[in-house]
N, C-alpha and C positions, 0 to 999 in steps of 0.2 A: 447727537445723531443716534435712531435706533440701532439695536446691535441684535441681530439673530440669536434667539436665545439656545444655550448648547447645548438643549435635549434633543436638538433632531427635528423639531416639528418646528411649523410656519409661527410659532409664536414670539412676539416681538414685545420684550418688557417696556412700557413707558415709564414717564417722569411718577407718574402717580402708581405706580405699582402696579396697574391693574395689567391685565394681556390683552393685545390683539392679535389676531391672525394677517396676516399681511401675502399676501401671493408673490411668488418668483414667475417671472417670463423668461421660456423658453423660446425661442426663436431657432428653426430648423426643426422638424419631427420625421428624420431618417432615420437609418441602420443606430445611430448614436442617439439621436435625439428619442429615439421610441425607446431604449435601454433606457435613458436616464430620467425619463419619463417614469416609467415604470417602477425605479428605485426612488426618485424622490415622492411619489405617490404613498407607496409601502411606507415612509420614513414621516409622513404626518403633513407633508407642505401641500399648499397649496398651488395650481399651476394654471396661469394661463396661456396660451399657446399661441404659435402664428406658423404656417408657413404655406409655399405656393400653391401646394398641391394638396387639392382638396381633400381627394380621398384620406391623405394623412391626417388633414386636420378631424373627417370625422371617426377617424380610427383612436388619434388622441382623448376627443372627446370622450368613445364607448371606456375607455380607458380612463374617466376620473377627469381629466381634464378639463378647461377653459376656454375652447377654442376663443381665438380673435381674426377680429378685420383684417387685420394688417398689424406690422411691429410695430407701433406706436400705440395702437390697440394694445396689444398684451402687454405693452411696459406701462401703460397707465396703472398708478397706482401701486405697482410693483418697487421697494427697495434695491433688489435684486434681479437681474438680467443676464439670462444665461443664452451663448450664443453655440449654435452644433450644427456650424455649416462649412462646406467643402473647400472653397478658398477665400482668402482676405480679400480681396475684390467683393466679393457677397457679402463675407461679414460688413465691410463699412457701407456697402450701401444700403443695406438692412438697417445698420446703427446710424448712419449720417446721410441716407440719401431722405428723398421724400416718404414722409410717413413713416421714419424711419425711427426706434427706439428713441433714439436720444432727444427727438422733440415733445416725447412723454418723460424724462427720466429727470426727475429734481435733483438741485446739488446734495451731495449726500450721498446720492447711491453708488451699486456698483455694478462695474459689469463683466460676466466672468467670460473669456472669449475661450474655446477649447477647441480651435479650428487648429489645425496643423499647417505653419505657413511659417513665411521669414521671418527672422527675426526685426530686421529693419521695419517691417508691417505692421507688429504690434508694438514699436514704438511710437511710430509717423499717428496709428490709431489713438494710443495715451495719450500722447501729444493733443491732439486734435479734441479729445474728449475734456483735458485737464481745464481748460478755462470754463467747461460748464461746472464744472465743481463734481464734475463725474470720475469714479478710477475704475480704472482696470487691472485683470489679472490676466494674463492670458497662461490660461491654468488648461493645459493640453494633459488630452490621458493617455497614458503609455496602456493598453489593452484593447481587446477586440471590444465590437456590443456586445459581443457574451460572459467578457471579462465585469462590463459594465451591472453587463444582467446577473453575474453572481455576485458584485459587488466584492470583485478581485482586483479592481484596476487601480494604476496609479497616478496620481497629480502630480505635476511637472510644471509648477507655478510660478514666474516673474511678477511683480509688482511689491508695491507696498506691503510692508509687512505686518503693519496693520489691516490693511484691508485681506491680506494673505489670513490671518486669525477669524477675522469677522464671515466667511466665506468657511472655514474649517467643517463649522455642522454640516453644509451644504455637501463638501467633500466628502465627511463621515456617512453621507448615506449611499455613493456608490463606488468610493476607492475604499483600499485595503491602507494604504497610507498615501497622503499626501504631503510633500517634500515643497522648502519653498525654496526655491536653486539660486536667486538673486533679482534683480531689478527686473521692470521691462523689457524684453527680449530675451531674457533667458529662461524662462520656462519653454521657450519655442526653437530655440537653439539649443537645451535637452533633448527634446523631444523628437530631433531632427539626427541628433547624434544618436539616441537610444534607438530609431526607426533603420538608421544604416545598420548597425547589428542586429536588430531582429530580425531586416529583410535578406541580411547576407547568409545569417541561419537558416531562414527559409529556404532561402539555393542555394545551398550548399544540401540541407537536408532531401530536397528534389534529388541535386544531381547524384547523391550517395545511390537513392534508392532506384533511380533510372541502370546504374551501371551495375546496383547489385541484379536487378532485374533482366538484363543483358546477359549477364552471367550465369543467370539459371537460377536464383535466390529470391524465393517467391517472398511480394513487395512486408506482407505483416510480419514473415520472418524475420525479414531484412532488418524493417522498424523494430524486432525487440531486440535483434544482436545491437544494434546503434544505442537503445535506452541503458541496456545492462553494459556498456563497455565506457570506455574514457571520451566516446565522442557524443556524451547526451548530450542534451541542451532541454529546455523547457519548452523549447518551440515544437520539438516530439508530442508534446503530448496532448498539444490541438490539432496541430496540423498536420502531424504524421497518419491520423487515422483518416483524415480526408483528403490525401493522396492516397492512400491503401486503399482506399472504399471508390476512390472518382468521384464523390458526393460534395459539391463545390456550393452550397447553398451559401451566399455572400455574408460572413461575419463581420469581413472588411473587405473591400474589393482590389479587384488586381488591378484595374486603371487608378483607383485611387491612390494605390500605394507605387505606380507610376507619377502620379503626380510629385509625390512625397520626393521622389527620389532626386526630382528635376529639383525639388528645393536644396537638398545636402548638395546636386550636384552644383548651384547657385550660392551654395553659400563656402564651398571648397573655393572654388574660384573669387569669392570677392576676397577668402582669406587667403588667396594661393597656395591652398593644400591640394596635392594632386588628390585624387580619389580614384584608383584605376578601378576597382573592385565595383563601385558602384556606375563607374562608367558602364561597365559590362551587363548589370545588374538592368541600366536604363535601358538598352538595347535588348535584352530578352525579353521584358517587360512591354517593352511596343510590339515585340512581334505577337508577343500574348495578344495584346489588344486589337492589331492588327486585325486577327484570325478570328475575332469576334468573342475571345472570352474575359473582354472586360468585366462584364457584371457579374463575373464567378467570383467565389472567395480565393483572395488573394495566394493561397493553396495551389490553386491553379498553377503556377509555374512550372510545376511539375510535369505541364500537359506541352507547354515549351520543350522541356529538354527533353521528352520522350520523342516529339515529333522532331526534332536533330538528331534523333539518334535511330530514326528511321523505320521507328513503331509505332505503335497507334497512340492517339493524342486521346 
């Protein structure tokens, strides 16, 4: 089997020494997919691309890219298959419906899934793929696309731990490190556990600076009494400045990280861990979407507890 060779570029050592260049498909070119687009272009690989909507694809393309027909298009030819779509519903029918990656994808290869979704999903997925001689990682990133685009973010990867090594270049070009937490399903049940902390920082960070702002403690001030005291967090120092500014331009979105939550809150209960905190968490988060600020960056919450507490959203 070829093996991604570990200088970062598309080059793939064969039996006879010589190099070939070999393309990765990307499959999705959104907020995630046009990041990691952008970082595996910079890092030497080659890309060929798929997804619904046109306009991305020819954005992809002004960008270096490969555009293709369709998933099976872009994984022709390609060892590696990278997927950066919204839910596991889309990822397998991208990868196993019609025209779907996996009737391009020889035994051998791999496929990296970075969708944030159940755990049980990206089992039932391996499963389903293992009799083609296919594996998978379902190698989720703990960061935003911007985390992605400075090449900050983290891997939160389940599978094979070979195929976890073979995949590392890959990773080396838009995470800061990449962590392999255990088999199939647990890099997705990380990423699930690390999203309830980030998004609880997130509201908790909103409601500080809603109540200091009630108070009379104008919102930037607020934000640097919170950085300089015992209640920083890291989550300050993205998203504190886009609640202070109201500049919600989507990194990561607020329905999306709605979705996310419905997963921990699915997978609390398959494990019977209450989860009150993010009970509460999915209910502000609908009425965000409700009011129509889905497509703002998930920042937005902030615009939730300001309008409960009877100020301007």
């Amino acid at each position: 089997m070829s093996r991604i060779a570990s200088d970062k570029t598309a080059a793939v050592h064969c039996q006879e020494g010589e190099t070939r260049r070999v393309p990765i498909a990307l499959i999705g070119i959104g907020l995630m997919g046009t990041a990691l687009t952008e970082r595996l272009l910079a890092a030497g690989f080659a890309l060929r691309g798929y997804d619904i909507a046109p306009e991305r694809l020819r954005a992809f393309e002004a960008m270096g890219g490969t555009p293709a027909a369709s998933a099976a298009d872009a994984a022709r030819g390609a060892e590696v298959v990278i997927t950066s779509l919204m839910t596991a519903a889309i990822v397998r029918q991208a990868v196993l419906g019609e025209q779907g990656a996996a009737e391009a994808m020889p035994p051998g290869s791999l496929l990296i899934d970075t969708t944030t979704c159940g755990p049980g999903e990206s089992i039932a997925l391996a499963n389903d793929l293992s009799p083609r001689g296919i594996s998978l990682l379902d190698a989720t990133i703990s960061g935003s696309s911007a985390s992605v685009r400075r090449g900050t973010a983290v891997v939160l990867a389940g599978g094979d731990p070979e195929a976890f090594e073979r995949a590392r270049p890959i990773f080396d070009a838009y995470a800061r490190t990449a962590l392999h937490v255990g088999p199939n399903g647990a890099g997705a049940t990380a990423k699930l556990v690390v999203n309830l902390v980030v998004g609880l920082n997130r509201l908790a960070l909103a409601e500080a600076l809603t109540l200091g702002e009630r108070a009379g403690i104008e919102p930037a001030r607020m934000l640097d009494v919170l950085r300089e005291a015992a209640s920083y967090s890291r989550i300050m120092d993205g998203k504190g400045k886009l609640m202070v500014t109201g500049r919600f331009e989507p990194e990561a979105r607020l329905s999306q990280h709605l979705k996310d939550v419905g997963l921990i809150l699915d997978l609390g209960r398959e494990l019977s861990v209450p989860l009150p905190a993010s009970a509460l968490h999915q209910q502000l988060l609908t009425a965000g979407v409700a009011r129509g600020w889905g497509d703002l960056d998930n920042a937005a919450i902030i615009l939730v507890l300001r309008a409960l507490a009877g100020g301007e959203a």
